[in-house]
Each structure stands twice: as C-alpha cells, then as structure tokens.
DRENGUTOR-456868 format. One record per residue (C-alpha): residue in three letters; x, y, z. Coordinates in steps of 0.001 Angstrom, whole numbers, padded with zeros to 6 digits. Each point is the difference from the previous one (the first is absolute). Layout:
N
res: ALA	px: X	py: Y	pz: Z
...
***
This chain:
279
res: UNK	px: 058022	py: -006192	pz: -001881
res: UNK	px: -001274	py: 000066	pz: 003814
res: UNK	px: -000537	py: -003946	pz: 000812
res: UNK	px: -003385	py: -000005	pz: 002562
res: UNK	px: 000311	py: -000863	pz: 003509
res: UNK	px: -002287	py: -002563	pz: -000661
res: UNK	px: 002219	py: -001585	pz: -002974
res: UNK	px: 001266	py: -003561	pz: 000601
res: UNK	px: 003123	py: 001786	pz: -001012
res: UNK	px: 000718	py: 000578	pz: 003906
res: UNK	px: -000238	py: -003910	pz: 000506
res: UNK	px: 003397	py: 000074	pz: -001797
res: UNK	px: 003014	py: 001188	pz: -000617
res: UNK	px: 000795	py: 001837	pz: -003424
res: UNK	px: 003089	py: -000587	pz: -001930
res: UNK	px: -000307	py: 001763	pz: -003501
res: UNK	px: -002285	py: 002875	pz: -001157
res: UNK	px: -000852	py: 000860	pz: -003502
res: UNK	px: -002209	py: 002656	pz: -000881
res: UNK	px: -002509	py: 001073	pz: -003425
res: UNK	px: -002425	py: 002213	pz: -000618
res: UNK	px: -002797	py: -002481	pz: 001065
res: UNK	px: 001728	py: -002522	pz: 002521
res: UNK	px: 002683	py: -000675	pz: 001951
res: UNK	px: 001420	py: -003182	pz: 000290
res: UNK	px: 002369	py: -002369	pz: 001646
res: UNK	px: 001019	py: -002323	pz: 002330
res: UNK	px: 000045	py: -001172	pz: 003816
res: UNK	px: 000719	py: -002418	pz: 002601
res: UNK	px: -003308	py: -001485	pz: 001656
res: UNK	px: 001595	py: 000126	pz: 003926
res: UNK	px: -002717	py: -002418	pz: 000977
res: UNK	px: 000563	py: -003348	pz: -002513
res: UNK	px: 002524	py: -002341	pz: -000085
res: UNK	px: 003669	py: 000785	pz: -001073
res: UNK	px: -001019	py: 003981	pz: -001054
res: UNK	px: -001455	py: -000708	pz: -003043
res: UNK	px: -000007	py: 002507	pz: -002253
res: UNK	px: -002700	py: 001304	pz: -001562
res: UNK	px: -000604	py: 002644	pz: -002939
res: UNK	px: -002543	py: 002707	pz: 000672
res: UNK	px: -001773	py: 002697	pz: -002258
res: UNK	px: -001999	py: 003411	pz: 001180
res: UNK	px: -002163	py: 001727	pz: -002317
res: UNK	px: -001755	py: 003252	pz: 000064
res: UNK	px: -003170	py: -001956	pz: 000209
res: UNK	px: -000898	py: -002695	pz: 001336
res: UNK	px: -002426	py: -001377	pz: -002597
res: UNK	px: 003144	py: -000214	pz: -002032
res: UNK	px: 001372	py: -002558	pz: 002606
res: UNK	px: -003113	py: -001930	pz: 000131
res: UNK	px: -000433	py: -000563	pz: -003659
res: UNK	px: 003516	py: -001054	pz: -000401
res: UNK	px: 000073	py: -002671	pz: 002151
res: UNK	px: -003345	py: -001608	pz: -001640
res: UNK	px: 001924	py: 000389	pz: -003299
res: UNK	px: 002856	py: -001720	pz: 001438
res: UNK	px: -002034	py: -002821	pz: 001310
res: UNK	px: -001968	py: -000082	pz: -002982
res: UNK	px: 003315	py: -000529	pz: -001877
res: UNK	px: 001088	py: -002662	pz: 002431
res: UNK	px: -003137	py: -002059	pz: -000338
res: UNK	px: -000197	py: 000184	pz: -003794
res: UNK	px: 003840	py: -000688	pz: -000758
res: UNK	px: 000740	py: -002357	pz: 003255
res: UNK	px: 000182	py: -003094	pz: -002889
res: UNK	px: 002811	py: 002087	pz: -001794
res: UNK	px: 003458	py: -001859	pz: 001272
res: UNK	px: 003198	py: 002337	pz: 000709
res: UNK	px: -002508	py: 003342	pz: 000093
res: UNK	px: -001337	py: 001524	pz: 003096
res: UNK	px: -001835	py: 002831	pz: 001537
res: UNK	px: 001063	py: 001795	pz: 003457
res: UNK	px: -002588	py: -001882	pz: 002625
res: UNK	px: -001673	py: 002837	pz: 001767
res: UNK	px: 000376	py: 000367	pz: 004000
res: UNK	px: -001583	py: 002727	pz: 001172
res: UNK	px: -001904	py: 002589	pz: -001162
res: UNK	px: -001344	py: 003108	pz: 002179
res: UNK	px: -002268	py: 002088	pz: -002496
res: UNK	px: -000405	py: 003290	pz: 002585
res: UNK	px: 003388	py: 000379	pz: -000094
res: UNK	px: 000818	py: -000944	pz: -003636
res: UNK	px: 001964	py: -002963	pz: 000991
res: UNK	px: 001226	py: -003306	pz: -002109
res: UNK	px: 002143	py: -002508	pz: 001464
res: UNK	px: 001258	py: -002913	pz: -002612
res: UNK	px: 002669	py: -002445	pz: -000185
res: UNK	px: 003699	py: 001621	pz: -000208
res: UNK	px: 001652	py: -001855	pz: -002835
res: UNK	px: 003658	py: 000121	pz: 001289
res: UNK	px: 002953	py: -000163	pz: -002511
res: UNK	px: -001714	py: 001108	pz: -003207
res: UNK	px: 000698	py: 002049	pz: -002767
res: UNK	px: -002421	py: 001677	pz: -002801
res: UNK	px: -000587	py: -001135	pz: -003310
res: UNK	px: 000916	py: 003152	pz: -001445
res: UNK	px: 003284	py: -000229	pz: 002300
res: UNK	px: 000665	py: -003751	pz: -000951
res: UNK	px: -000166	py: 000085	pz: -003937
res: UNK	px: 001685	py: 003490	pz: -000016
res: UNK	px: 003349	py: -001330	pz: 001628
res: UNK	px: -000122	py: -003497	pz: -001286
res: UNK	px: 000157	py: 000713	pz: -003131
res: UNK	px: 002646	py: 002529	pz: -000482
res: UNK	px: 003306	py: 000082	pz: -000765
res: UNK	px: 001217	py: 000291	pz: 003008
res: UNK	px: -001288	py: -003468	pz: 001057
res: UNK	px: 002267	py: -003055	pz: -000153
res: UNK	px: -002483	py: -003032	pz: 001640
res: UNK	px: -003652	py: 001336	pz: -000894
res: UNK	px: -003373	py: -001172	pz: 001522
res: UNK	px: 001155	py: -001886	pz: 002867
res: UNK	px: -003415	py: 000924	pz: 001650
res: UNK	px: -001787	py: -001246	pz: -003387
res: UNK	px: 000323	py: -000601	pz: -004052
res: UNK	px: -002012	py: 002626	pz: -001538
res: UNK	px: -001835	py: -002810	pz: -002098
res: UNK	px: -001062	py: -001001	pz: 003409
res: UNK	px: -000920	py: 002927	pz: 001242
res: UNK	px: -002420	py: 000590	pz: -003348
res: UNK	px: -001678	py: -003237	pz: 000565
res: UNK	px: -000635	py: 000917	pz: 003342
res: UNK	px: -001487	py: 003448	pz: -000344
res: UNK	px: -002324	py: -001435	pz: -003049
res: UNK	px: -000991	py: -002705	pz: 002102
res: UNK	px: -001018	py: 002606	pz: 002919
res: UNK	px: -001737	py: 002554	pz: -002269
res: UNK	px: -001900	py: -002995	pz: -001788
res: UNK	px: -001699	py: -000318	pz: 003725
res: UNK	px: 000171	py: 003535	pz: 001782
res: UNK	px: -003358	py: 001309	pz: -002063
res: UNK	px: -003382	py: -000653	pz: 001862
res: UNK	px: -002970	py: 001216	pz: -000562
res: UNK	px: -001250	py: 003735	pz: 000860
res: UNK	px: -003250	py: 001232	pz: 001024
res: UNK	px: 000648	py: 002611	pz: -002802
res: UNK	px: -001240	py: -000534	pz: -003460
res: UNK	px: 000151	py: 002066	pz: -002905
res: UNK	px: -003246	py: 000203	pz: -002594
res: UNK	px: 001173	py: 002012	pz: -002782
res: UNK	px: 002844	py: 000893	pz: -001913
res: UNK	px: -000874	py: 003631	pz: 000503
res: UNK	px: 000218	py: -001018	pz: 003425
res: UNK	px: 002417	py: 002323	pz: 001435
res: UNK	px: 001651	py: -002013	pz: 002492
res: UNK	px: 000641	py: -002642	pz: -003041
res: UNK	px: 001274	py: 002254	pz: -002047
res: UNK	px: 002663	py: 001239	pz: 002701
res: UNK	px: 000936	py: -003404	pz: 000470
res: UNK	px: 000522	py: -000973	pz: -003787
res: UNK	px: 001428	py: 003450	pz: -000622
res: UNK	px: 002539	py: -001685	pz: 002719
res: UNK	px: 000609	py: -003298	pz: -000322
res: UNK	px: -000608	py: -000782	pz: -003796
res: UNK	px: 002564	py: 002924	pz: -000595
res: UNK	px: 002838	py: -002257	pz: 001728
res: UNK	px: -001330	py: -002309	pz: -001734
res: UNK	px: 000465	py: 001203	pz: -003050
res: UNK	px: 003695	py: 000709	pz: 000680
res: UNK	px: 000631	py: -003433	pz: -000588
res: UNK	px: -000672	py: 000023	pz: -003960
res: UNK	px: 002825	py: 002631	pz: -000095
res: UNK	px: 002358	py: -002378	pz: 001848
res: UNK	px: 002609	py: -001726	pz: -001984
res: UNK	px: -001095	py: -003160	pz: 000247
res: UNK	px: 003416	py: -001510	pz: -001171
res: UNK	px: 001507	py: 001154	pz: 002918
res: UNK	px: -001615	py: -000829	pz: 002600
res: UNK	px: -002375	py: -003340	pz: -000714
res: UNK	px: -000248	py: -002902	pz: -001955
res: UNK	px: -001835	py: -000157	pz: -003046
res: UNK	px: -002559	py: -002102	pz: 000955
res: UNK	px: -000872	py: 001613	pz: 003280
res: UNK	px: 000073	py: 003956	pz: -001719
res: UNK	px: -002675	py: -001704	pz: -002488
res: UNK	px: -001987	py: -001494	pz: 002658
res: UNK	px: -000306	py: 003338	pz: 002239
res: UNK	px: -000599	py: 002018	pz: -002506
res: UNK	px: -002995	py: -002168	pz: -001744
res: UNK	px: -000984	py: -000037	pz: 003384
res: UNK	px: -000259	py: 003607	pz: 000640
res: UNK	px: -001509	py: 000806	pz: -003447
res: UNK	px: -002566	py: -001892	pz: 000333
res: UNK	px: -001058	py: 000850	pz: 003552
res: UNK	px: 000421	py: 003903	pz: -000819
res: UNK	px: -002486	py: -001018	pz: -002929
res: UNK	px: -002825	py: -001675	pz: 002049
res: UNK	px: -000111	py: 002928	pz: 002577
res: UNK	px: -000051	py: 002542	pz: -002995
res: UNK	px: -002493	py: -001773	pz: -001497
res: UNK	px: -001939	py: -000742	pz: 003678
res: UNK	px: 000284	py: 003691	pz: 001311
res: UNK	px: 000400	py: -001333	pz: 003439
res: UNK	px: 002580	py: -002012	pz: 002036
res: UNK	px: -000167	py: -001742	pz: 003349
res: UNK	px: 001730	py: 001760	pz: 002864
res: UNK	px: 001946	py: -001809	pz: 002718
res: UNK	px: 002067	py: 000519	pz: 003103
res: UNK	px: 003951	py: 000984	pz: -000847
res: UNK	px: 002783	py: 000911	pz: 002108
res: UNK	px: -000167	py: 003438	pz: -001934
res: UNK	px: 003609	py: 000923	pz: 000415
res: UNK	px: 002167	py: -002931	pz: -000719
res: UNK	px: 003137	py: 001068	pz: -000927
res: UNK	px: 003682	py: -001861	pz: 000715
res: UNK	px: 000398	py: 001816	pz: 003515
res: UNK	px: -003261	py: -001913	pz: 001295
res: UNK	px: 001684	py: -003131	pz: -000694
res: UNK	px: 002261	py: -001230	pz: 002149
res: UNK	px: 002811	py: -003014	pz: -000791
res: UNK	px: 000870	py: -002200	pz: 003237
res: UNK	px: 003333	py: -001196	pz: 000276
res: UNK	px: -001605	py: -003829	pz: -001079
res: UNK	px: -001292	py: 001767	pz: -003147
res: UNK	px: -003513	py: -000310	pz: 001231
res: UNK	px: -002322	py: 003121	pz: -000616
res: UNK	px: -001890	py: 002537	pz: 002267
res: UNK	px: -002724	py: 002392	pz: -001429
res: UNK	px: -000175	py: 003289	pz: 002306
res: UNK	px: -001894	py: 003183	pz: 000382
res: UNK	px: -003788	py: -000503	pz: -001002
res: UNK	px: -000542	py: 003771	pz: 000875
res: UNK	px: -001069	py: 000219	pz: -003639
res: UNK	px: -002415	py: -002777	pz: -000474
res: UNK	px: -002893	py: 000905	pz: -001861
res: UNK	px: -002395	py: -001496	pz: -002978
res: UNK	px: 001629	py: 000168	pz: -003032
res: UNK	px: 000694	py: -001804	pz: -003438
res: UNK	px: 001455	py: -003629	pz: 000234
res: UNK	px: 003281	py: 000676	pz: -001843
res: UNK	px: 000743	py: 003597	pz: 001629
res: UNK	px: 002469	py: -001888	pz: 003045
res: UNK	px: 000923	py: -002077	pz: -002932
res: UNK	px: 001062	py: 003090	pz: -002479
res: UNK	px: 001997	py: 001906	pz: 002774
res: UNK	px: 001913	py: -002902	pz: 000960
res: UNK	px: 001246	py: -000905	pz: -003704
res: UNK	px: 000595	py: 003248	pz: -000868
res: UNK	px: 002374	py: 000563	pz: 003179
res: UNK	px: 001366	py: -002538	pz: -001244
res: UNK	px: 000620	py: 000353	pz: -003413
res: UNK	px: 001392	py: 003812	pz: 000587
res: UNK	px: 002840	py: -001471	pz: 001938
res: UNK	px: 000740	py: -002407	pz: -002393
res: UNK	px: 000735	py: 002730	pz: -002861
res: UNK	px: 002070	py: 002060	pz: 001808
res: UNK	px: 002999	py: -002378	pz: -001578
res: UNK	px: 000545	py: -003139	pz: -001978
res: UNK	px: 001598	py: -001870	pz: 003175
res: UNK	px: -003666	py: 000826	pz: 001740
res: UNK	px: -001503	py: -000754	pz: -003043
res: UNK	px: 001173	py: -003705	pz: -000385
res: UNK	px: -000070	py: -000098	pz: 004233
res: UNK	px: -003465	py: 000822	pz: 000686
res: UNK	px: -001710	py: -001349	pz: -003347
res: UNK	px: -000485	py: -003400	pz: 001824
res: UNK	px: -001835	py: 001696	pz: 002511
res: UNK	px: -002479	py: 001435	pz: -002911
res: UNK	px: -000686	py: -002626	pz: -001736
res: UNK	px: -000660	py: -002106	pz: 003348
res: UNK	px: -002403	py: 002738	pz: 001253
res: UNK	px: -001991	py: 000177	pz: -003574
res: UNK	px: 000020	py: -003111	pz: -000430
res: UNK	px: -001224	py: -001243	pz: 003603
res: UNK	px: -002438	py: 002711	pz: -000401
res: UNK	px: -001092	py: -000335	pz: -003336
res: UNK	px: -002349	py: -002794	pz: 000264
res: UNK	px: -001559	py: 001693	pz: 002673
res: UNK	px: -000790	py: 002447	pz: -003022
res: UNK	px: -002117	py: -002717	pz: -001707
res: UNK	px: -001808	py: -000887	pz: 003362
res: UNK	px: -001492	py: 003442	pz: 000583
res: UNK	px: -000703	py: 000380	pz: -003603
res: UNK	px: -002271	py: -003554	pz: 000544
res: UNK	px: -001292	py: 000776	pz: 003225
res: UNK	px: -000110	py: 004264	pz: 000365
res: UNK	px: -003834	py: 000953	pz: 000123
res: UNK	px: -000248	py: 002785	pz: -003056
***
C-alpha cells in the first residue's frame, strides 16, 4: 500500500509492516515525544474505515472504562484523507488464541504465568457484559432482513452450545442456568418477531485479545464494529474457546475453568437483556 505524503506516517519512523487485503498495519517510533514512544499504526483503503474505527474504539472505552483489568487501545491520531489510525502500542503481548493454545499443551511444564484461565473467563464476561451500547439501528420485523441475517448468525452459535457436553466442560449448575437462559430468550424473540440491535465489536475472536505480561486484558482492532445482536461477540468468543478445549482431554480439563468463568460471568447478563431488551 502507497502511505500519502500527507500521512502522519512521515512524522515517524516505521519498525514493522503487516499487510491484508483491506489495511496495513503496524508500528513506529513518534521521533518528536519523549523516550521514542512507540506507537501502532493502521492504513486502510479508505479512510471512512479509519474514522469509524476510532469512534468504535472510543465508544468501547467510554462504555467499558468501569471494567477493571480490561482495556481498549487509547486513540492518538487519526488523519482520515490519508486513511490513518494511530493508537496505543501495547508492548510485550501475546494473543488469546496464542496464549491458551501453548498453555495448555503438553508441551507446557508451568502454565498461565500471564493468567489462570478461570481468570481470564471472568474477565472477558465481565467486559462483554459492558461492551454493547446502543445503535441507531433498529430492527421492526422478523421478516426484517437485516434481523434475520443476524439471528441466522448469532443464534446459530448459539445453538452450538446445546450440543456441547456439558459434563465436560461446566458445572451442573451453571450448564442449567445458561441454557434456561438461552431458551427462554430465543422464545420471547420468536414469539416478539423483533429484537433490539446494538453496537458489537463484530469480529471478536482470540487474536483481538491481547494478554499483558500482568495478566491484564487489551481488546484490539474495532475495524469490524457494527450493530448487531447482543450475544454475537459473546458466541464467537465461547466458541473459540470451547474448540480448543476439545482438541484433547489435557485442554479439556485446562481450559474448562475458563468456560465456565466466561458463561457464568456472562450469564446473568442473559437475564438483564431479557428484563430490559425493548421487543
């Protein structure tokens, strides 16, 4: 990708390059602060891209800043000719994806030094109980079609979960809980024929979650944030998850803390939105 002239880009000094079909991304030294900080930058085709990331990612910073442990990349800069975001860097970090994938092989002898998994789960929960805000889009109808996309979507993750063995992977009490929980809520928008839409990160898998040497959490890459179904981030996480978890029984009994914190630091979440959602 040609970088502008104009780009803030030339105000600094690049160090790594990665490219996709609709960005590239990286990160830099800003010459002209303190101590070289470095920053992490990200050029997209166009630049309304750019712009509506960062409101998403101050949108999620404002709506989640009471979550402890959980952050979003502050934005620094932003140059919408050129297709330019400048954020945070978040130095020493490793994916999700990365992070539960090693730890809990074989091959691992002192696992989760960066955090327990039940940990992790609570934390994640926590954050997705606060990340949804409200959308200017609403759906009417259940023949609406961008309602039925999104059911078609989310409720079919969703749905995954009463094909899970439970026995494996939760307690008792907190499989019965989710799944009432579900049920019911899957009932009331059947029986409604419309759901309220809100603001998601719309592509929250393990990679845009990064684990900090402390254990604390970092949420990246908003490129995808769009309205959506309340339990869609929810769904993709847990099911990430969960596919790790049965690729063996030392995963299994590793990462089934991290479920049942998740679910269950989610779950009554589940009940809220059933209470409060406007059918």
């Amino acid at each position: 990708m040609v970088i502008s002239p104009k780009s803030m880009l030339l105000e600094r000094r690049v160090l790594t390059v990665h490219q996709a079909a609709r960005s590239t991304w990286g990160t830099a030294v800003d010459t002209h602060a303190n101590h070289n900080t470095v920053v992490h930058f990200k050029v997209s085709h166009e630049s309304k891209n750019v712009i509506a990331e960062a409101e998403a990612l101050q949108r999620a910073r404002d709506v989640t800043a009471e979550v402890n442990r959980v952050g979003v990349p502050q934005v620094l800069g932003i140059d919408g000719p050129s297709g330019v975001l400048i954020t945070r860097h978040e130095p020493d970090t490793r994916s999700l994806f990365n992070y539960l994938w090693d730890e809990s092989s074989r091959l691992r002898l002192r696992r989760f030094r960066r955090g327990h998994p039940d940990q992790i789960g609570v934390l994640l929960g926590t954050w997705l109980r606060h990340s949804c805000g409200p959308s200017e889009s609403q759906s009417e109808s259940g023949n609406d079609v961008l309602l039925n996309k999104l059911l078609k979507s989310a409720f079919g993750r969703l749905g995954a979960l009463g094909d899970a063995r439970w026995d494996y992977y939760l307690s008792p009490e907190t499989a019965r809980s989710v799944m009432d929980s579900l049920s019911r809520l899957r009932e009331k928008i059947g029986n409604s024929g419309s759901v309220r839409v809100v603001q998601i990160h719309g592509d929250l898998n393990l990679s845009n979650v990064l684990v900090q040497p402390d254990g604390r959490l970092c949420v990246v890459d908003f490129g995808d944030a769009r309205p959506g179904l309340i339990h869609e981030d929810f769904a993709n996480v847990w099911q990430t998850v969960w596919g790790i978890s049965q690729l063996s029984t030392l995963r299994q009994s590793l990462l089934r803390p991290c479920l049942n914190a998740l679910l269950k630091s989610y779950a009554l979440d589940v009940e809220t939105f059933m209470q409060t959602a406007e059918f």
